[in-house]
Each structure stands twice: as C-alpha cells, then as structure tokens.
DSSP file (Angstrom, degrees, kcal/mol; ACC not computed):
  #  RESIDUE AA STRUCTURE BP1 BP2  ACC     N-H-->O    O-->H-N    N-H-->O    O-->H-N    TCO  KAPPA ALPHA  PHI   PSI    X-CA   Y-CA   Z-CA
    1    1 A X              0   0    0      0, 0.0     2,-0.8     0, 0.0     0, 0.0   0.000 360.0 360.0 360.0 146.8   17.2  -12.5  -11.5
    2    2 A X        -     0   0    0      2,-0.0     2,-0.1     0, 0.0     0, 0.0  -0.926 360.0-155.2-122.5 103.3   16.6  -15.5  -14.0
    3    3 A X        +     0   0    0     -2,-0.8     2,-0.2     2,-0.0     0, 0.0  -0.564  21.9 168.6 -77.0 161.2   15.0  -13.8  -17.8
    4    4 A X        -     0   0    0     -2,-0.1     2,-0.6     2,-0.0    -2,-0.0  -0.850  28.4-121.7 171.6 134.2   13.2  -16.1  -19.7
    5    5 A X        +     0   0    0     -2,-0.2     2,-0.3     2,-0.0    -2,-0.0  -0.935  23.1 177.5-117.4 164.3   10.8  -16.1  -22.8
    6    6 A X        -     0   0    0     -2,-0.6     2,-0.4    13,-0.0    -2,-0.0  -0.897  29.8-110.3-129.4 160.9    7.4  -17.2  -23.1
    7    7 A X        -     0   0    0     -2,-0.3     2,-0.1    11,-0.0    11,-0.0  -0.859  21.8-125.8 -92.2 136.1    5.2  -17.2  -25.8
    8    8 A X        -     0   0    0     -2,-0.4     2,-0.4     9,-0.1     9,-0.2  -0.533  32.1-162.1 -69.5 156.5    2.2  -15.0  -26.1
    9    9 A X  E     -A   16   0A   0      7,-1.7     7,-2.2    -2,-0.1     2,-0.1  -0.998  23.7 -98.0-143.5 132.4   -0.8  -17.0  -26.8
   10   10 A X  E     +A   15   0A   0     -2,-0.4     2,-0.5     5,-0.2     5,-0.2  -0.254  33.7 173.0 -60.4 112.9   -4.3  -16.2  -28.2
   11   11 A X  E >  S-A   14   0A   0      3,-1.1     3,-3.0    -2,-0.1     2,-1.3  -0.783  72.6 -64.1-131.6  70.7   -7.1  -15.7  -25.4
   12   12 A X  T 3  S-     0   0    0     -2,-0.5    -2,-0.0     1,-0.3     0, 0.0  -0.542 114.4 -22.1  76.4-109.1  -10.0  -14.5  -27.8
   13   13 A X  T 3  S+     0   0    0     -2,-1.3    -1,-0.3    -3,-0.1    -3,-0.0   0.594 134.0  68.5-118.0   6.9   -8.9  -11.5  -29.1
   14   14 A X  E <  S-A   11   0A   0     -3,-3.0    -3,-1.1    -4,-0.0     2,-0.4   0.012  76.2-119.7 -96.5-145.1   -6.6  -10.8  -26.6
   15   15 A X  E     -A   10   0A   0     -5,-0.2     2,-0.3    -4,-0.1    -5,-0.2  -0.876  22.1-178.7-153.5 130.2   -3.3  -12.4  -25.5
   16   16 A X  E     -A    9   0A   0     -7,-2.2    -7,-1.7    -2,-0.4     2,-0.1  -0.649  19.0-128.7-114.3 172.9   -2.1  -14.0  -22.6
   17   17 A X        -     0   0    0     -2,-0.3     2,-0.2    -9,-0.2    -9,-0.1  -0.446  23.4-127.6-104.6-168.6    1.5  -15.9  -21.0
   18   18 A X        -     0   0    0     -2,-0.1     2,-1.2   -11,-0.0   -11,-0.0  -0.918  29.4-138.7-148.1  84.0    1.6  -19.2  -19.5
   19   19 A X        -     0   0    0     -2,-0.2     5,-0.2     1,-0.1   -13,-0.0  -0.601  18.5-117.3 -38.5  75.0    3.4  -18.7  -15.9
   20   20 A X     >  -     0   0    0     -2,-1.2     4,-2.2     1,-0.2     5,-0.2   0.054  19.1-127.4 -25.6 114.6    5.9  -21.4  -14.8
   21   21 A X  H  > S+     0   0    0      1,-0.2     4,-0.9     2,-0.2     5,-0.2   0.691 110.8  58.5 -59.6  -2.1    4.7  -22.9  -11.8
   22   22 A X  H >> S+     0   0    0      2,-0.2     4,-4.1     3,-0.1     3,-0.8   0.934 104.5  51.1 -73.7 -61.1    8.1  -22.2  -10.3
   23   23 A X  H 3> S+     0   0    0      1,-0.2     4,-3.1     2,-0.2     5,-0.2   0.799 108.2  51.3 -11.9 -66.2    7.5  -18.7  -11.0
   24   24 A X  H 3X>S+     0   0    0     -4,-2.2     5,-2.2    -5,-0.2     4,-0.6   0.816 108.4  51.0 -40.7 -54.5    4.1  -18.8   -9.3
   25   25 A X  H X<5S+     0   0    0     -4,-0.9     3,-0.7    -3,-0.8    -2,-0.2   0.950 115.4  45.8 -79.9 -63.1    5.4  -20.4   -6.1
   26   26 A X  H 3<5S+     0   0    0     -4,-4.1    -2,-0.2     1,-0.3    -1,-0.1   0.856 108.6  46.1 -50.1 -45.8    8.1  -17.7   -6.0
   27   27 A X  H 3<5S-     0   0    0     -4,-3.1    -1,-0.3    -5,-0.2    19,-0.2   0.834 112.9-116.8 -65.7 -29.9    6.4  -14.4   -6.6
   28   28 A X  T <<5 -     0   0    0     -3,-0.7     2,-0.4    -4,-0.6    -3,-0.2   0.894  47.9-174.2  74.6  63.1    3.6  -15.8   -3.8
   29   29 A X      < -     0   0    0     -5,-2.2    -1,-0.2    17,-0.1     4,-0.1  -0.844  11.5-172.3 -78.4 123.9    0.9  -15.7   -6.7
   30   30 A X        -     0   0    0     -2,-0.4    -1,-0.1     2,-0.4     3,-0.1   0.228  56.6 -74.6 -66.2-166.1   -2.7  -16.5   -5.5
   31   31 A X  S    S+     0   0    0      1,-0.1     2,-0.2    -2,-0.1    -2,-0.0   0.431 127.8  47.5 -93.7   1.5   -5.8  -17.0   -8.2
   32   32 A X        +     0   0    0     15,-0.1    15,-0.7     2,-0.0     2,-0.5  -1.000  64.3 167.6-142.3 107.7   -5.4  -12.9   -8.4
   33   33 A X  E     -B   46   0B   0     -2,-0.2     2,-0.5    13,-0.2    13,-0.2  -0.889  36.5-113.7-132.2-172.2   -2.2  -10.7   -8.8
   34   34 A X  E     -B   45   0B   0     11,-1.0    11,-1.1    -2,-0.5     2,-0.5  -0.784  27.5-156.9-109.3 147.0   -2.2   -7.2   -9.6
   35   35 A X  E     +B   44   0B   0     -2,-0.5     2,-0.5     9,-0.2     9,-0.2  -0.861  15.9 166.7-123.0 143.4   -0.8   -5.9  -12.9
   36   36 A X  E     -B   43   0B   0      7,-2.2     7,-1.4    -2,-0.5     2,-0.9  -0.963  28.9-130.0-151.4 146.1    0.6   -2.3  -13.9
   37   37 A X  E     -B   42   0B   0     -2,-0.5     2,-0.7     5,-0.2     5,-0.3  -0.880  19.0-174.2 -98.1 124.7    2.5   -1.1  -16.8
   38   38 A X  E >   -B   41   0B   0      3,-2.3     3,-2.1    -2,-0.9     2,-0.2  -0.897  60.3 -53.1-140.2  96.1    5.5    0.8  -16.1
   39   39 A X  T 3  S-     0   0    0     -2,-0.7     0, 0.0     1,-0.2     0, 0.0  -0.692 124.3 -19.1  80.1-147.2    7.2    2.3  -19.4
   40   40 A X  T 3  S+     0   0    0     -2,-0.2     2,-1.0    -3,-0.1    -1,-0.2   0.039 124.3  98.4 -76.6  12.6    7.7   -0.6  -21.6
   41   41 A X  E <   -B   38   0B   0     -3,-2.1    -3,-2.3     2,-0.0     2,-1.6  -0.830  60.3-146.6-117.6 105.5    7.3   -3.1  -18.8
   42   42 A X  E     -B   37   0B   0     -2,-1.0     2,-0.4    -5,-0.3    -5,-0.2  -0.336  14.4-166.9 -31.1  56.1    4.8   -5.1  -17.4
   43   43 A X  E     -B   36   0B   0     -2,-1.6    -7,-2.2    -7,-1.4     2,-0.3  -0.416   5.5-176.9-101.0 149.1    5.2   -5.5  -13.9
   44   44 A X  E     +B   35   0B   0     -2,-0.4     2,-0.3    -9,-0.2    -9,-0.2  -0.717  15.4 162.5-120.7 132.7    3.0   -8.4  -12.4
   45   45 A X  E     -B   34   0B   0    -11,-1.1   -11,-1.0    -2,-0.3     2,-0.2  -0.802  45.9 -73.5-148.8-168.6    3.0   -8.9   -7.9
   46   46 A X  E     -B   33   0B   0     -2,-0.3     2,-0.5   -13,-0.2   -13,-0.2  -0.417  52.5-108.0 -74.4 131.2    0.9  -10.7   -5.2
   47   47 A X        -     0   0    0    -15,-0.7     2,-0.2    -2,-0.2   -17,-0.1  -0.784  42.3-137.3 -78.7 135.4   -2.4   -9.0   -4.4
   48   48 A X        -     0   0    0     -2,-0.5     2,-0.2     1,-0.1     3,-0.1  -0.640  16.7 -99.6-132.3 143.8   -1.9   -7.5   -1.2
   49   49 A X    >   -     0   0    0     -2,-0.2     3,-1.5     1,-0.1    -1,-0.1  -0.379  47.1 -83.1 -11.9 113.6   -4.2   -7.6    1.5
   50   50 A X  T 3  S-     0   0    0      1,-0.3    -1,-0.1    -2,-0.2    36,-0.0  -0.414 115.6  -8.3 -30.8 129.1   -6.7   -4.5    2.5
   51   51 A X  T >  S-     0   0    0      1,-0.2     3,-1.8    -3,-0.1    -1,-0.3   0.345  95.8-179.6  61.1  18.7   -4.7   -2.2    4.6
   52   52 A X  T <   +     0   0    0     -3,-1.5    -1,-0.2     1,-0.3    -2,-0.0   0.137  60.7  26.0 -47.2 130.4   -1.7   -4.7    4.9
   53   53 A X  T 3> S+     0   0    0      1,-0.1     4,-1.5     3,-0.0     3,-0.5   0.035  88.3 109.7 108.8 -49.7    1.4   -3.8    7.0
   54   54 A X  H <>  +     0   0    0     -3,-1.8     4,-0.7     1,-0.2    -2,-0.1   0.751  65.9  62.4 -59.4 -20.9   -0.6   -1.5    9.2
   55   55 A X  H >> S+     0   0    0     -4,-0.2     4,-3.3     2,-0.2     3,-1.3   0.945 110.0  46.0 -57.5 -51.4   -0.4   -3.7   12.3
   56   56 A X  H 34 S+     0   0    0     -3,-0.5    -2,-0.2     1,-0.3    -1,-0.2   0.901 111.9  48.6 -66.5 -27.4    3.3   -3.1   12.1
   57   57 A X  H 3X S+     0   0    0     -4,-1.5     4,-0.6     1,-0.2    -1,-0.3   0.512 104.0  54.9 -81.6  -3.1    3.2    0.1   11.5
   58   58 A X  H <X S+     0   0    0     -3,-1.3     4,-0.5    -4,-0.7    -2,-0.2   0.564 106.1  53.6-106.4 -20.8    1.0    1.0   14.0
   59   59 A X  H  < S+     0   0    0     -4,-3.3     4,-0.3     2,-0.2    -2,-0.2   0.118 102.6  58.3 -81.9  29.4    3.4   -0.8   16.6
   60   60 A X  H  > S+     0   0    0      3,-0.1     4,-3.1    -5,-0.1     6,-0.3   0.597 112.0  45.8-117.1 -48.5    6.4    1.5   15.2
   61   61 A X  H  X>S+     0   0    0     -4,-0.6     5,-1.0     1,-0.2     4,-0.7   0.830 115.0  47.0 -59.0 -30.1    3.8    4.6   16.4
   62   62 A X  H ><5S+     0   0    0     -4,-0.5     3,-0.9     2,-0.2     5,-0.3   0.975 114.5  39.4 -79.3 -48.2    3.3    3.0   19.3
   63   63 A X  H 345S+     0   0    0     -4,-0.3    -2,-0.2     1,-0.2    -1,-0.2   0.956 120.4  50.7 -52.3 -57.5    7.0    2.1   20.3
   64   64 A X  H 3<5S-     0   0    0     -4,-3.1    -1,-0.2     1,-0.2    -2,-0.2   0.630 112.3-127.2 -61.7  -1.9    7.8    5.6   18.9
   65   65 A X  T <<5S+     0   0    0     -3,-0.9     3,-0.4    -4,-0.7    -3,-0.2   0.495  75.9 121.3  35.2  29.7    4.8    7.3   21.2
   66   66 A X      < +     0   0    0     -5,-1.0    -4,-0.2    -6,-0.3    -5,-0.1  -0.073  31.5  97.4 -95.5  48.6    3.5    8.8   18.0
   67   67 A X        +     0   0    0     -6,-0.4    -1,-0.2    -5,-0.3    -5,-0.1  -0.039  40.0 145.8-139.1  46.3   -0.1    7.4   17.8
   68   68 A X        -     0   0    0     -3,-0.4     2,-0.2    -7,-0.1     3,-0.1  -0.334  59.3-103.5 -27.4 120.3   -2.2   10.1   19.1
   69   69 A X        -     0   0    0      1,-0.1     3,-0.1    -2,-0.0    -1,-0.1  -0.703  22.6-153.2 -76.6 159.4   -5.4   10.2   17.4
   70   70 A X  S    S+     0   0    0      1,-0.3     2,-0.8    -2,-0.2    -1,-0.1   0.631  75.6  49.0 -96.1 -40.7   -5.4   12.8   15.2
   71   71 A X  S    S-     0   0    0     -3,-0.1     3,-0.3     3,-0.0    -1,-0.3  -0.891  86.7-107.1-134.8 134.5   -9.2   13.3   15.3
   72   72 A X        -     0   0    0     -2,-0.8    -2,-0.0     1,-0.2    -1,-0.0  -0.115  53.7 -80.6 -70.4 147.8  -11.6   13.5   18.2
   73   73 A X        +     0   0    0      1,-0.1     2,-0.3    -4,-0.0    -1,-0.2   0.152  63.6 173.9 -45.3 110.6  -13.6   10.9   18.8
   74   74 A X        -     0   0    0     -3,-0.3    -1,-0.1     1,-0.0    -3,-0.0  -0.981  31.2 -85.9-135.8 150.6  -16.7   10.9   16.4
   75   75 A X        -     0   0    0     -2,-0.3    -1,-0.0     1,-0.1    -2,-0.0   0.207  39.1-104.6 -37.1 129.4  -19.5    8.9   15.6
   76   76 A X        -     0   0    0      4,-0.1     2,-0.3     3,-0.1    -1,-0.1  -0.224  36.0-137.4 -54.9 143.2  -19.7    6.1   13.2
   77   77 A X     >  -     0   0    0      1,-0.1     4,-2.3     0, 0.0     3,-0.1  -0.556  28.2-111.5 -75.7 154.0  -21.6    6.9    9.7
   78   78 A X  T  4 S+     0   0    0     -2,-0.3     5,-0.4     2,-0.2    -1,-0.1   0.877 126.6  55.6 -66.0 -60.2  -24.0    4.8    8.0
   79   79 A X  T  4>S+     0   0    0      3,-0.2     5,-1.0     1,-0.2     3,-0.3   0.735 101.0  57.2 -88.4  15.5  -21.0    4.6    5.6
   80   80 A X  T  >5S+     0   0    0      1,-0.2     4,-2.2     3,-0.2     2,-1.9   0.872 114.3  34.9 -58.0 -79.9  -18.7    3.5    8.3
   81   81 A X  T  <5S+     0   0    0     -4,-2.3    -1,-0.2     1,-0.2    -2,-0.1  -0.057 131.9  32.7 -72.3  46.0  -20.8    0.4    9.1
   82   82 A X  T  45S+     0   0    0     -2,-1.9    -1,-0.2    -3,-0.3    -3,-0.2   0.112 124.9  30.0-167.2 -65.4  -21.9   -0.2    5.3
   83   83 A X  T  45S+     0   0    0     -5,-0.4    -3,-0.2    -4,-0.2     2,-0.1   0.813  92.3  98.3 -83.3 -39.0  -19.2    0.9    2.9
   84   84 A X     << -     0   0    0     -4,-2.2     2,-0.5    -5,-1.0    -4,-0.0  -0.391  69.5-135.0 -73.3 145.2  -15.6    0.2    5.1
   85   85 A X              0   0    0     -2,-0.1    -2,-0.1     1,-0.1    -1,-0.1  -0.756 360.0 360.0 -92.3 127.4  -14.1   -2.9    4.3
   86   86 A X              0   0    0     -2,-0.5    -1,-0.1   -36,-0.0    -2,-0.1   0.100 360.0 360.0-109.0 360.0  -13.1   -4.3    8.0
C-alpha cells in the first residue's frame, strides 16, 4: 500500500483533498464514492450498486439447493410497485 500526503484545501467553510488521478483509476472511483469514518480514519470506496453481489449469491443457494422461498407467495403492495428500487 503506497502512503502519501495531500493537502487539505478550503471548500467554503469546509475542507476538501485533491485525489490523484491514479488513485481514482485504482480504487474504481465514479462521480460518487461512499465515505465513513472509522476511529481516526477516513475510509473512502466505490459506490456499490443496489443489491450488488446477489446474483452470485443466489447461484451459491442455488448450487447449494438452499433457495427455498422462505415466504409464501403474496401479493405485491402499492409499496412494492412504488417504493422498491428494481
């Protein structure tokens, strides 16, 4: 892992970095990443996809014959077809 400083730099009254486009490329940074503070650390990823991963994991259920549904078949809600993100 390659350390580095940057300077912070005045963004109104807050403060921002300046991201090495090398950096960018590597982490697989978009126009969005997600931020969390952890301790004294800043950690910075890739905005992930809605439900990302779950195709694969639902062919590990499948292979494994563990994807039963769990609950019998009921009707869609108004916030099914309204609220879920598809």
């Amino acid at each position: 892992m390659l350390a580095m400083k940057v300077n912070l730099v005045a963004i109104g009254n807050s403060k921002g970095i300046r991201l090495p486009a090398s950096v960018i490329k590597q982490c697989g940074f978009g126009d969005q990443i997600e931020m969390r503070v952890e301790g004294d650390k800043v950690v910075l990823q890739p905005v992930r996809k809605v439900r990302d991963g779950w195709d694969e994991a639902c062919a590990r259920m499948a292979a494994a014959g563990d994807d039963a549904t769990l609950l019998d078949d009921m009707p869609a809600t108004s916030w099914d077809d309204e609220e879920w993100e598809w």
